[in-house]
C-alpha positions as CSV (number, residue, x, y, z in Angstrom):
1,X,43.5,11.1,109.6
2,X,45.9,9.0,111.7
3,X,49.3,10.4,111.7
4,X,52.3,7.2,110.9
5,X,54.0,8.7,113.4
6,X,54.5,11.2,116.3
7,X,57.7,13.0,117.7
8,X,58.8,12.6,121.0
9,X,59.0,16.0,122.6
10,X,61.4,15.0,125.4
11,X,64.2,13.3,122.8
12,X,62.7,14.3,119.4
13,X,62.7,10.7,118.2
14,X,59.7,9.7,115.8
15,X,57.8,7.1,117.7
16,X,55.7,4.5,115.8
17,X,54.2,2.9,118.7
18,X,50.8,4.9,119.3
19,X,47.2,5.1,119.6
20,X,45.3,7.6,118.0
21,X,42.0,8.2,118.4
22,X,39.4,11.4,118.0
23,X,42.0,13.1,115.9
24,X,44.3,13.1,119.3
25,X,47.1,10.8,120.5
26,X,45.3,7.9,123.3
27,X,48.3,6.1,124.3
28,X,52.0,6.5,123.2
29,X,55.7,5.1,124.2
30,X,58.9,6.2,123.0
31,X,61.3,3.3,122.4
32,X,64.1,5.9,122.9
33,X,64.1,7.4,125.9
34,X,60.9,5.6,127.8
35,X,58.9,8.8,127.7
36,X,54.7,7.8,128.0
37,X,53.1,11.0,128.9
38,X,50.6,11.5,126.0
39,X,50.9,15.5,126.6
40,X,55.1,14.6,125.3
41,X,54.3,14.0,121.8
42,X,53.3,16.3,118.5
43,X,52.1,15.4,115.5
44,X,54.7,16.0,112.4
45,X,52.2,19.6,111.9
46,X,52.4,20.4,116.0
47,X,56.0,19.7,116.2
48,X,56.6,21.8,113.1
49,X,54.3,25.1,114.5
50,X,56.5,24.5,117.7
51,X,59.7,24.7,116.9
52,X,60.2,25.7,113.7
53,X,61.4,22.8,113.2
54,X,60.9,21.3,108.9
55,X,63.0,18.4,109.4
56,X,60.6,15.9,109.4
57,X,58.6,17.5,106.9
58,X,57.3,15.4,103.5
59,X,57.1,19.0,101.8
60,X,61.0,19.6,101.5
């Protein structure tokens, strides 16, 4: 399933401007800091199991 949005791990920004495909991120640019290194963004469940992070989570 595609995700509606992926964090950016260099500024933490949710970044809507993606393409996912293969259940993996293709393409991605942070409108924030400029970041487009596919390997720099998570998925709200990566981000999550990284940091520890629940912020962004739809559970809460």
């Amino acid at each position: 399933m595609t995700p509606d949005y992926l964090i950016c791990l260099e500024c933490e920004s949710p970044c809507y401007i993606f393409e996912w495909a293969d259940e993996k991120v293709k393409e991605a640019t942070c409108t924030v800091c400029g970041n487009d290194e596919i390997e720099s963004f998570a998925t709200e469940d990566e981000y999550e199991a990284l940091t520890g992070d629940d912020r962004f989570s739809r559970s809460r």
